[in-house]
Residue frames as a rotation matrix with the C-alpha (Angstrom) as fourth column:
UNK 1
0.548 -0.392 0.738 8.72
-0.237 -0.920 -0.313 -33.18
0.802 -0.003 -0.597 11.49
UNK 2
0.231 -0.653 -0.721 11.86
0.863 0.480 -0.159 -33.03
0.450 -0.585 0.675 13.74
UNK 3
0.774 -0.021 0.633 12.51
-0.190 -0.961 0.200 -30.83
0.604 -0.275 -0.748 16.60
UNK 4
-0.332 -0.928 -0.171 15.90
0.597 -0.066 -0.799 -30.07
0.730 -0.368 0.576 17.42
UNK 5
0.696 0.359 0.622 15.76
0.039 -0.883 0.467 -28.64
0.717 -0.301 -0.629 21.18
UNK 6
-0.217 -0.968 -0.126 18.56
0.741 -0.079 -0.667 -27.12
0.635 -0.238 0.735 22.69
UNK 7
0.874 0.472 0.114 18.83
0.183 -0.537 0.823 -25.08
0.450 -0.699 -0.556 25.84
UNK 8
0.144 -0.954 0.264 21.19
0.410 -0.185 -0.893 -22.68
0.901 0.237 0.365 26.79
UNK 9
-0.900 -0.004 0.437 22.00
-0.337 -0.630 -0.700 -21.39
0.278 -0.777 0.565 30.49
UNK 10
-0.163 0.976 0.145 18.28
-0.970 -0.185 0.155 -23.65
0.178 -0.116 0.977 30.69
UNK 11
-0.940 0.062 0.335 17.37
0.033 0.995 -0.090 -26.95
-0.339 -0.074 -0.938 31.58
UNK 12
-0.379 0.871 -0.314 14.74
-0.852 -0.196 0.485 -28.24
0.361 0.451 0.816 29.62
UNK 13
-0.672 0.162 0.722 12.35
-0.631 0.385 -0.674 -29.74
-0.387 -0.909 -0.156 31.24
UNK 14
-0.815 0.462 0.350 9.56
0.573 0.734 0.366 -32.48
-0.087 0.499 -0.862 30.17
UNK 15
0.090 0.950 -0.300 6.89
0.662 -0.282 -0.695 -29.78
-0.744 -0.136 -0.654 30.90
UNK 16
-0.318 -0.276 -0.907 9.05
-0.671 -0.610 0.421 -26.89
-0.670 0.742 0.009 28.37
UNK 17
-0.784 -0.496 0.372 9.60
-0.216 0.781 0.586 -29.67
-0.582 0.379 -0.720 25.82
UNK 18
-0.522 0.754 0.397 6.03
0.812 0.582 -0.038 -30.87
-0.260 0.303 -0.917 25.51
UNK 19
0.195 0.155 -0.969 5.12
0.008 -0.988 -0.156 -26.87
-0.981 0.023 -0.194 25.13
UNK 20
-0.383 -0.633 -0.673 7.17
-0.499 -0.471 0.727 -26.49
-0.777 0.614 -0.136 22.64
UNK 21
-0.967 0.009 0.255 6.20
0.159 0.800 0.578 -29.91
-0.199 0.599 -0.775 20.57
UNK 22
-0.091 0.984 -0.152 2.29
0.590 -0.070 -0.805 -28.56
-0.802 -0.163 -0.574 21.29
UNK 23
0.286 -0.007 -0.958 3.14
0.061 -0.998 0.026 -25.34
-0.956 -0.066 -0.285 19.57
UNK 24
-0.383 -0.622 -0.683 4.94
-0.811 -0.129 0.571 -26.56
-0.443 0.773 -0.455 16.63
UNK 25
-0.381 0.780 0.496 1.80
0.634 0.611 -0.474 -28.91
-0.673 0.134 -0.728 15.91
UNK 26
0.307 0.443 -0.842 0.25
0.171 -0.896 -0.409 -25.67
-0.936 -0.018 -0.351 15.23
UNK 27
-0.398 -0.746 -0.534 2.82
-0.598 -0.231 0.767 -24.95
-0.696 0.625 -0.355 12.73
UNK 28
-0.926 -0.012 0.378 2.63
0.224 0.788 0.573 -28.35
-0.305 0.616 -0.727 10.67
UNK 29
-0.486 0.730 -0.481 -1.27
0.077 -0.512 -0.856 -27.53
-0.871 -0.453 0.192 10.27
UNK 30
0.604 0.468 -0.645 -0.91
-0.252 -0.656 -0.711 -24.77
-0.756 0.592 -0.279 8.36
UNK 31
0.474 -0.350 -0.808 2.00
-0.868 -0.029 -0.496 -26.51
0.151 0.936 -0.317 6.09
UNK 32
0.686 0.100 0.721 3.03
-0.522 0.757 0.392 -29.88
-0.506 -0.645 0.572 5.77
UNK 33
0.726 -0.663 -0.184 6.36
0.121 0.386 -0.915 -29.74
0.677 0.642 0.360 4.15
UNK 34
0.716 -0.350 0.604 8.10
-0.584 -0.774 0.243 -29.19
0.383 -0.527 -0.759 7.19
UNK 35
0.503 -0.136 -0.854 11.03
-0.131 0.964 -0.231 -31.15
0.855 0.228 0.467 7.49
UNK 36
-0.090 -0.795 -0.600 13.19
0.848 0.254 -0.465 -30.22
0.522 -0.551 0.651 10.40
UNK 37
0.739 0.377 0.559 12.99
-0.159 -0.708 0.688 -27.74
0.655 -0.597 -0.463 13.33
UNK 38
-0.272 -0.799 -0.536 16.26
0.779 0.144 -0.610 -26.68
0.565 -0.583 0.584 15.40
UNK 39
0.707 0.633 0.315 14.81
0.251 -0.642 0.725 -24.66
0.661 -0.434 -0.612 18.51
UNK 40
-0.362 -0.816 -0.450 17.32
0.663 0.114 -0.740 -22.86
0.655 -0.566 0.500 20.87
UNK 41
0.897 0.431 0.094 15.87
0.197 -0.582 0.789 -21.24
0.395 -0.690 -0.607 24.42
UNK 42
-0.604 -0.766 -0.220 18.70
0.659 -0.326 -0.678 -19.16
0.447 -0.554 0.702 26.40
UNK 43
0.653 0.689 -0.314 18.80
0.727 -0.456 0.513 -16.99
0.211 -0.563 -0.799 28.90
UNK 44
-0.185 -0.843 0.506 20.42
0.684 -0.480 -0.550 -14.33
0.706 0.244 0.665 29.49
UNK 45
-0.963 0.264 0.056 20.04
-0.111 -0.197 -0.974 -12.70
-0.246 -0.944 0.219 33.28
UNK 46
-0.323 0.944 0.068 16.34
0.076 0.097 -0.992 -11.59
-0.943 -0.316 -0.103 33.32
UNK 47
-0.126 0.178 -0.976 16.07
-0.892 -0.452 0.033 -12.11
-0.435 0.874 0.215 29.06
UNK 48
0.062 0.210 0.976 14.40
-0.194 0.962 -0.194 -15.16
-0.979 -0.178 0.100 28.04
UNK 49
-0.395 -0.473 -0.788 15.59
-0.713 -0.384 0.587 -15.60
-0.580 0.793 -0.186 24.58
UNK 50
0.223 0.407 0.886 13.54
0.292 0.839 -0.459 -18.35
-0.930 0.361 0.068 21.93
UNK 51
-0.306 -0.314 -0.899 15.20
-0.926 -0.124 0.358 -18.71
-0.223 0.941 -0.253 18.22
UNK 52
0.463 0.281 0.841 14.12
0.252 0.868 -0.429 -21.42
-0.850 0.410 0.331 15.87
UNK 53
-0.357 -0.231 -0.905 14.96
-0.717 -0.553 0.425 -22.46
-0.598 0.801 0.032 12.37
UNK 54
0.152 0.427 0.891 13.21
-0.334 0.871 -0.361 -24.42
-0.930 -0.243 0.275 10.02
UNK 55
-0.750 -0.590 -0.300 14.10
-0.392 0.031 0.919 -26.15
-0.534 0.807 -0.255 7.23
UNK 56
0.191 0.978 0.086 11.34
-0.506 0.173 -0.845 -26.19
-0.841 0.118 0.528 4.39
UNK 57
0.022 -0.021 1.000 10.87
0.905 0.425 -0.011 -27.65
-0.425 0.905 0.028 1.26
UNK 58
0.066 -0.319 0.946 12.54
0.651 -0.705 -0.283 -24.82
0.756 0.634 0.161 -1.07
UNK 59
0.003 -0.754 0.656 14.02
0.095 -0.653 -0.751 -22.87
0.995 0.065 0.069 1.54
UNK 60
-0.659 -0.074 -0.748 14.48
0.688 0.341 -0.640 -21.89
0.303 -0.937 -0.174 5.26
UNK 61
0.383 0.694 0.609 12.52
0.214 -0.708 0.673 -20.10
0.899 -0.127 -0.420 7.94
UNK 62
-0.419 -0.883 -0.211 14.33
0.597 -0.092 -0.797 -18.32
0.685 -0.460 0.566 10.77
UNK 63
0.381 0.250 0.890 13.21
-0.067 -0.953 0.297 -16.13
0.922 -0.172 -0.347 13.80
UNK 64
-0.404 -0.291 -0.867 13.53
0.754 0.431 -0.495 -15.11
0.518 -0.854 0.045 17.27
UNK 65
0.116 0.696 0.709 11.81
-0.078 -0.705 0.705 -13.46
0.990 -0.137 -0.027 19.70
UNK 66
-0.761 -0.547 -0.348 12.56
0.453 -0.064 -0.889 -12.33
0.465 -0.834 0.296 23.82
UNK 67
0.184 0.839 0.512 10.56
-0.232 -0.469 0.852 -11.80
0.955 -0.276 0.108 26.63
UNK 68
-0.209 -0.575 0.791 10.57
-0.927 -0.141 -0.348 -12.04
0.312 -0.806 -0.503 30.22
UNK 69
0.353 0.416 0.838 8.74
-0.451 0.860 -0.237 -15.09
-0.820 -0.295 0.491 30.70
UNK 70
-0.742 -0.617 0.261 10.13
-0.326 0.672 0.665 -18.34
-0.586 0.409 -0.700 28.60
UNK 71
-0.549 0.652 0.524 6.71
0.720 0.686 -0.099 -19.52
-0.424 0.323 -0.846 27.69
UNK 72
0.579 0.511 -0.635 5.47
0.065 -0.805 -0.589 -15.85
-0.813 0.300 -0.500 26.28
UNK 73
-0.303 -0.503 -0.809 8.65
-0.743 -0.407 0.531 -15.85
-0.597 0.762 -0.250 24.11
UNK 74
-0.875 0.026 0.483 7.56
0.238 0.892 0.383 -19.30
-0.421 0.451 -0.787 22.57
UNK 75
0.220 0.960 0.172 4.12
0.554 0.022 -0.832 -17.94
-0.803 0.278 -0.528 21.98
UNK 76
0.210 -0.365 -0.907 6.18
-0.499 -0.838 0.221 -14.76
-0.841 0.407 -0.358 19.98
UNK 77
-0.491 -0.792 -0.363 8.00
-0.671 0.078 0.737 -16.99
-0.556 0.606 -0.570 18.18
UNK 78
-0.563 0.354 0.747 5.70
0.483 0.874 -0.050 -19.20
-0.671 0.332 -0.663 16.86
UNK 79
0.593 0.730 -0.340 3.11
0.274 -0.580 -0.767 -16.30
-0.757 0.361 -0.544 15.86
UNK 80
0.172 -0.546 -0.820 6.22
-0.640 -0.695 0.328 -14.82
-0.749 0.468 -0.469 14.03
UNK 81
-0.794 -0.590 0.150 7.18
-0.416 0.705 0.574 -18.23
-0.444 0.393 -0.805 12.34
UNK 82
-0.552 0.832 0.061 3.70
0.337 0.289 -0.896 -18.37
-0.762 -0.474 -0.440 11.42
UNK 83
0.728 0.623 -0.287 3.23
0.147 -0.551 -0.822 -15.96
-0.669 0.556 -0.493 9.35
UNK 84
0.183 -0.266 -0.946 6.23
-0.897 -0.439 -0.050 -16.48
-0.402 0.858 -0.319 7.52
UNK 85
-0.762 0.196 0.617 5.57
0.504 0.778 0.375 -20.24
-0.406 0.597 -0.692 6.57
UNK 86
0.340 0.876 0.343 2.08
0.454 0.167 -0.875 -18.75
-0.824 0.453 -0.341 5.52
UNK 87
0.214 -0.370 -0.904 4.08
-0.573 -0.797 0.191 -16.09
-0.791 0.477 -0.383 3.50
UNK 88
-0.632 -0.758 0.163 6.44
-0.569 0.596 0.567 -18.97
-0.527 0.265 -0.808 2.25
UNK 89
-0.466 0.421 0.778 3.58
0.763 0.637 0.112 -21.19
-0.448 0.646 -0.618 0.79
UNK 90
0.443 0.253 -0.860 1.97
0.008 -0.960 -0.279 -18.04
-0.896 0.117 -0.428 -0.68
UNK 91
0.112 -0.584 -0.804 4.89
-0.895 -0.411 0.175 -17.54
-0.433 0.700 -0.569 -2.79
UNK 92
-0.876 -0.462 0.141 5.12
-0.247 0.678 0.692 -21.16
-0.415 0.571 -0.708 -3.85
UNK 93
-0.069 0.988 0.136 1.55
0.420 0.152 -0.895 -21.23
-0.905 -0.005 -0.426 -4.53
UNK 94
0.451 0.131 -0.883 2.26
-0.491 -0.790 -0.368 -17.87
-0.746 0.599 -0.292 -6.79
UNK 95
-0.503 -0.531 -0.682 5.17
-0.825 0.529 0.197 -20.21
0.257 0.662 -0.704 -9.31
């Protein structure tokens, strides 16, 4: 798995970074067709903004999720991206 990580209005640091790569371990886990991950963190005054998008085998997965703290919205977004890879194999399970 590749992670694209981009950072807007942020500097990403080696301590974000390795967060992020922890977190999206997690991910792979629970499915292991994951080919590609494009993460973007912004800010926006006191709105810490975390979007991903991933690109699966048979289709994509998209979210985002905002909080005040940078490292709460990563936790959002992962839970959220979570449950719709589990969704996502689910349905390929079902065909």
């Amino acid at each position: 798995m590749q992670i694209n990580l981009t950072g807007r209005h942020v500097e990403i640091t080696s301590a974000l970074k390795e967060y992020v790569d922890n977190k999206f371990a997690k991910l792979e886990r629970h499915f292991d067709h994951i080919n590609n991950v494009h993460v973007i963190l912004n800010v926006e005054k006191l709105k810490q903004i975390a979007e991903a998008k991933l690109h699966l085998n048979g289709g994509e997965v998209f979210a985002v999720s905002e909080n005040e703290n940078m490292y709460a919205a990563i936790d959002q977004l992962i839970d959220k991206l979570d449950r719709q890879v589990i969704k996502h194999k689910e349905k390929i399970a079902r065909h």
